[in-house]
N, C-alpha and C positions, 0 to 999 in steps of 0.2 A: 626513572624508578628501577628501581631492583626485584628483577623477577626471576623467579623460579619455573620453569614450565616441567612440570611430572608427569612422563609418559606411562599408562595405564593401557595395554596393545592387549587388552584381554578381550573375547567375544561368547557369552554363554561359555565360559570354561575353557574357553580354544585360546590359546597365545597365538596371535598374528593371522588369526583367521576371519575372515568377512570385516565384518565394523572394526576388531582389533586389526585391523593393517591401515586404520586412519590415521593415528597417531604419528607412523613413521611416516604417511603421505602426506600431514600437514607439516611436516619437519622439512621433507625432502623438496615440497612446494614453495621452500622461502621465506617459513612464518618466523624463523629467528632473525634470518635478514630483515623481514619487517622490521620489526619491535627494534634491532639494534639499530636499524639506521633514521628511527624516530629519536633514538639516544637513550633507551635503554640497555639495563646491563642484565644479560640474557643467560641465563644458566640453566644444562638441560640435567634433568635428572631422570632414569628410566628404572623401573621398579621391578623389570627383568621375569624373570620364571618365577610365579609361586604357589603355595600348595607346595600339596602331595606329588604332581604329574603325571593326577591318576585324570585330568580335566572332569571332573562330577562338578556341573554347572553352579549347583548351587556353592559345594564347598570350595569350589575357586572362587566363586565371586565375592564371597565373603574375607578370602583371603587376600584378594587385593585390593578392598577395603581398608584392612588391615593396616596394609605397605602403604596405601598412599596416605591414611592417616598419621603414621610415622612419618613419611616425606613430607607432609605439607607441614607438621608441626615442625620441623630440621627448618623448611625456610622461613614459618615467622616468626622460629627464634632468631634466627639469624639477618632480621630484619626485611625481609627478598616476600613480596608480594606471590601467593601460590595460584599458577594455574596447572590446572589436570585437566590432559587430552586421552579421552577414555575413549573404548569400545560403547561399553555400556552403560548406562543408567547408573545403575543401585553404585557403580563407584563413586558417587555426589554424596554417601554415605559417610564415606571413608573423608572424604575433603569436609565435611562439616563438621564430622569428629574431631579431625586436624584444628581447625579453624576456632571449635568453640564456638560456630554459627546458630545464634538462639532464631532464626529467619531466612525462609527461602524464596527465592524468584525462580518460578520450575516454567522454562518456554519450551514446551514440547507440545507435536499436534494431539502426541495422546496424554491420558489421563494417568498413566503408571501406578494407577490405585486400585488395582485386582489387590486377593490375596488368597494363599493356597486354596481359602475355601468358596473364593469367589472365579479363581481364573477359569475360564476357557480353553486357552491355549497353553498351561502350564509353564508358558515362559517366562521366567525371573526376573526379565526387565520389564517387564508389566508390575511386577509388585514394585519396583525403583522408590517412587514416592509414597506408597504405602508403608515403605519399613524407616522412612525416614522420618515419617510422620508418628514412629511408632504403632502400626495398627498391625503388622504380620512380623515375622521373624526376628522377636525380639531376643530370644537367647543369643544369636545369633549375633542380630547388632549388637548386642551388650554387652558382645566382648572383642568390640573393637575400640582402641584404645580414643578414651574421651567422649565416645558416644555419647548423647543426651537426643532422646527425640523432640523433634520439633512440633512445638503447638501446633494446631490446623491454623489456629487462628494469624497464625505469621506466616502463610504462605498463601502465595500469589500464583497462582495457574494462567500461565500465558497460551493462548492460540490454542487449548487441547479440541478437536473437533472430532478427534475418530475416539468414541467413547464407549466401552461394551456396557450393558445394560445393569449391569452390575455399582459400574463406575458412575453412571447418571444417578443411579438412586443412592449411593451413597454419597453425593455430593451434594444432594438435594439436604443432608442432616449436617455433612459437615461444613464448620462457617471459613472453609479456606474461600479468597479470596480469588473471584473470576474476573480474566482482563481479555478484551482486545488489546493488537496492537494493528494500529495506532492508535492511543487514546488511553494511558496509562494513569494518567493522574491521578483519576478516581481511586484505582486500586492501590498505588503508591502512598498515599491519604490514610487509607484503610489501614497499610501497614506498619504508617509508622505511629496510626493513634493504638495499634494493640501492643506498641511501647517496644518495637524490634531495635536491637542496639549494634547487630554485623549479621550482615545479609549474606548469606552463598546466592552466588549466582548460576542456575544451571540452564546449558544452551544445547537444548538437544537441535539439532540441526535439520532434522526431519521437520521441525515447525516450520520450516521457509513452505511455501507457495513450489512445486515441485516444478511447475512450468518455471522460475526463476533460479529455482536452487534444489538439485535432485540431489541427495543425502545417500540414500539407502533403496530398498527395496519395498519398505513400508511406508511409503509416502502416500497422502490423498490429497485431491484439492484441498485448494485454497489455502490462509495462512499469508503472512507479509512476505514481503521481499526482502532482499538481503538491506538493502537501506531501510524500511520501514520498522525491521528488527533492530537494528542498529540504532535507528532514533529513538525509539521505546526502550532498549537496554539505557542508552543512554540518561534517557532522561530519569530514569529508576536510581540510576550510578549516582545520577548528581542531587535525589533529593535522600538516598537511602546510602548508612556506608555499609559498601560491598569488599568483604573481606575474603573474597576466590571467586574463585570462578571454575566450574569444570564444562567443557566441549566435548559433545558423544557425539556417537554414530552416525559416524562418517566412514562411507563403505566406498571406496577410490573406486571399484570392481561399477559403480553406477556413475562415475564422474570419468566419462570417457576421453572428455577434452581439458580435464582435471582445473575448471573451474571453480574447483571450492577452495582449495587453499589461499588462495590470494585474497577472495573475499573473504576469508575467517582474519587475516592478517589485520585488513582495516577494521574490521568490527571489535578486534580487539585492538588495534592500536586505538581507536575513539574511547574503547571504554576504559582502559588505561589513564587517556588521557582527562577524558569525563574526572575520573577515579582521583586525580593527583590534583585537579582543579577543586574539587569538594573538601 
């Protein structure tokens, strides 16, 4: 296959700080060597400084939304499969815009559906799947190029267990679509009877089980393993077509013996491969 991998090195506004310095560590850990010596043809693309350079969280993060919705659309015109290795969240924004994805698969342990009037902790990648869902900063998304929000009803919540109070009760009204993993079928079923026709796929990474797989700094029990995730993206790859894929938050600064690059390498070489067999 022909892939595009788009580097997205932003964190809350910061170029190359905390989670944005994942991107260069899954690069510099091997993940192209992967992919190419499975016999893909591998092509990096990095979306560099953007914004103003003033870092105001919210206004950068929308801007590299932006940039990667421009880049992913460059690669599936140009035929190349897009994935985007992000800092954070709400960049799944931007890759869906790209993509023209009418359906999401969001595997994160949290819920990403605060919104200004609901968060806590005022942090942006808490609202992630709320604005992609359309329910908070739609100015905002709507003027990233191609935007369209995504029904509730085509998204698929994988593994969320750390939930603020806010996000239980609004999930209790909206009919997004709740899965363990392992044991996706169900919800897979679900999604493709509310008629999804190109799925984004988002891999927050923080969903592993932190005794298997430590992401970041906001990890809690529980959640699958790096294979148990694997089998369940998989098996989603192969009944749903998945048109991207974005990989966050991954903070190398928690990966001491930098075990995560190599397991992201298979998990996306299976889903790759999943991807080209469907």
């Amino acid at each position: 296959m022909k892939i595009t991998i788009i580097l997205a090195s932003y964190d809350s506004g910061h170029y190359h700080g905390g989670m944005g310095q994942g991107p260069d560590a899954l690069i510099s850990g091997g993940l192209v060597d992967a992919l190419t010596m499975a016999g893909h043809d591998v092509e990096v693309e990095d979306i560099g400084r953007v914004g103003d350079g003033q870092e105001r969280e919210i206004a950068t993060g929308f801007a590299v939304c932006n940039a990667v919705s421009g880049e992913v659309r460059i690669a599936i015109d140009r035929g190349r499969f897009p994935i985007v290795l992000a800092g954070n969240c709400l960049t799944s924004a931007g890759a869906v815009a790209g993509e023209g994805a009418d359906a999401i698969i969001w595997a994160d342990q949290h819920g990403d559906l605060n919104t200004p009037e609901t968060s806590i902790h005022g942090f942006l990648d808490g609202m992630a799947l709320a604005t992609v869902l359309g329910l908070c900063w739609r100015p905002m998304a709507a003027a990233i190029p191609g935007f369209k929000p995504i029904d509730p009803s085509r998204c698929v919540l994988v593994n969320a267990r750390d939930l603020d109070p806010s996000e239980k009760k609004l999930l209790e009204t909206l009919p997004v679509i709740r899965t363990e993993c392992p044991g996706v079928a169900q919800a897979t079923q679900k999604l493709k009877a509310a008629g999804a026709k190109s799925v984004h796929m988002h891999l927050d990474l923080d969903v592993h089980d932190p005794k298997t797989l430590q992401a970041n700094r906001y990890t809690t029990p529980g959640g699958p393993d790096p294979e148990q995730l694997r089998d369940a993206a998989c098996a989603m790859a192969l009944a749903m077509p998945v048109v991207g894929i974005t990989v966050s938050a991954y903070d190398p600064a928690f990966d001491a013996q930098a075990d995560v690059p190599p397991l992201v390498g298979r998990l996306l070489n299976d889903l790759i491969a999943t991807i080209e067999g469907a």
